[in-house]
C-alpha positions, 0 to 999 in steps of 0.5 A: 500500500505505501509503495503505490500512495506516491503513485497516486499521490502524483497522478492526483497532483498531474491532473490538477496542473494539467487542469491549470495549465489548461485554464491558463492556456484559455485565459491566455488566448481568450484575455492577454492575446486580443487585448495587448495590442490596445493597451501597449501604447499606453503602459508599454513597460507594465505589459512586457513584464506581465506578458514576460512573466506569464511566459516563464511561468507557462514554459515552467508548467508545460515543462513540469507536465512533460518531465512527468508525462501527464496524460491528456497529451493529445490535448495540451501539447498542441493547446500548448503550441497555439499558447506560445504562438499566441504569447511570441505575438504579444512579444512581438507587438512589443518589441517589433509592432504589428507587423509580427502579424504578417509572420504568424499568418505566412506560418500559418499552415505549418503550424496548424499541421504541427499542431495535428501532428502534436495532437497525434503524437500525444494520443499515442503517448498518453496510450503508450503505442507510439512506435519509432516507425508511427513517429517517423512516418508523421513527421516525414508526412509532415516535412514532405507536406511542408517542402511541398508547401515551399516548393509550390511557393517558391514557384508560385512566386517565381512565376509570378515575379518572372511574369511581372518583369516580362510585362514590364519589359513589354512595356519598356519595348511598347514605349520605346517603339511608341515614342520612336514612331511619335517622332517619325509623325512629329518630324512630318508635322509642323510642330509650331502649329500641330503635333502628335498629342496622344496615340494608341497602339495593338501589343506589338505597335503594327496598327495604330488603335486611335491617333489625337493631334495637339493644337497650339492655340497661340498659333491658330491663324486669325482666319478660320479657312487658312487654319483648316487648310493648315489642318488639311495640309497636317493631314495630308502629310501624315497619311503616308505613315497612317497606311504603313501602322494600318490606320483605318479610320478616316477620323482624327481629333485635335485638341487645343491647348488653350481653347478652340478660337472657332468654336461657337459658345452654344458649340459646347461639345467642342470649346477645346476641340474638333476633328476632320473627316475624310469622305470619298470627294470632300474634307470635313473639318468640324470646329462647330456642329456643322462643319467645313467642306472642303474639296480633294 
């Protein structure tokens, strides 16, 4: 009989550290962990003294109830395990700020799968069947499952990085080419007067998608007729090369820089701008509603 007292005696004493340790794993996670974080800017110092002493007192207990083998290791091994998590993040927001938030969440998946692995191993040691071969078998699933979870990362995010340069070096080439044939229209236009002031391309800059001329208000002829003949002339010069980019549309717009010197007030659609239009025998210049018709 007095050989097996202590025996119970420690089972006893096991059951109620356990009991408390897994109150305090709750308290923990229920009260310290989502309140810090609101009071840590006012008593910063208070906080990191209590968060620091209930972590030492906590690793005491976890390491009291694994020397002793306490059962119910199914449950606070991993109730452990999301404890310590949660204390290292108030560490954290201590010493580093939110931003620990972001490493918690990028580890996430792993240690959920620790945790079920934990919650494994302790099932089987409270039921004294863990083999070397069940142990190895888990925690190489485990590994093999998280190198397949950093493989696929890191070629997610290969993928992605490669991606994005190939799209920024599409777009360096797209405005090379864009800018070089700006300059070819430019070097055809009488700058002082009309220059190319926006155009769209297809991806590979073979077909012009829409072209828009700029107007320099300064040096608009006083008279309108000799500004659309201006116009006419501008047009003329650049069809060459709206063939060659395979320009379809026998509309161009023009915006003035300043405002359309022409334009009627009850003409508000085109107090800024106007366009001309290419039909089978005339030239239509719009600087109002009703346009300008000129012969080929």
């Amino acid at each position: 009989m007095k050989d097996k007292m202590p025996i119970h005696t420690n089972a006893k004493e096991n059951s109620i550290l356990y009991k408390i340790f897994v109150t305090l794993s709750i308290m923990i996670c229920l009260f310290l962990f989502p309140s810090i974080n609101t009071k840590i800017s006012e008593h910063k110092n208070q906080i990191a003294i209590l968060v620091w002493s209930v972590f030492v007192i906590y690793i005491a207990m976890l390491i009291i109830l694994i020397v002793r083998k306490t059962n119910h290791r199914v449950v606070y091994y991993p109730l452990s395990l999301f404890t310590l998590i949660a204390l290292i993040f108030n560490v954290g927001v201590i010493y580093i700020g939110e931003a620990i938030l972001w490493y918690l969440l990028a580890l996430s998946y792993p240690l959920i799968g620790l945790m079920l692995v934990l919650g494994f191993i302790g099932h089987h040691l409270d039921h004294n069947s863990l083999t070397k071969k069940k142990l190895g078998t888990v925690l190489g699933s485990f590994l093999a499952i998280i190198a397949l979870m950093l493989l696929m990362s890191s070629v997610s995010y290969f993928i992605q990085n490669f991606g994005q340069k190939k799209s920024v070096v599409l777009y360096e080439e797209y405005e090379k080419t864009k800018n070089e044939i700006v300059e070819q229209f430019n070097d055809l236009l009488d700058n002082n007067l009309v220059c190319v002031y926006e155009i769209e391309f297809n991806e590979d800059c073979s077909k012009i998608i829409a072209i828009e001329l700029l107007i320099t208000s300064e040096n608009v002829p006083n008279q309108e007729i000799d500004f659309c003949n201006k116009i006419i002339e501008s047009y003329h010069s650049i069809q060459g090369l709206l063939s060659t980019y395979h320009y379809n549309d026998n509309i161009i717009h023009f915006e003035f820089t300043n405002k359309n010197p022409f334009a009627k007030p009850e003409s508000t659609f085109y107090q800024k701008s106007g366009y001309i239009s290419e039909e089978e025998n005339f030239y239509y210049i719009y600087l109002n509603p009703s346009p300008l018709e000129f012969n080929k």
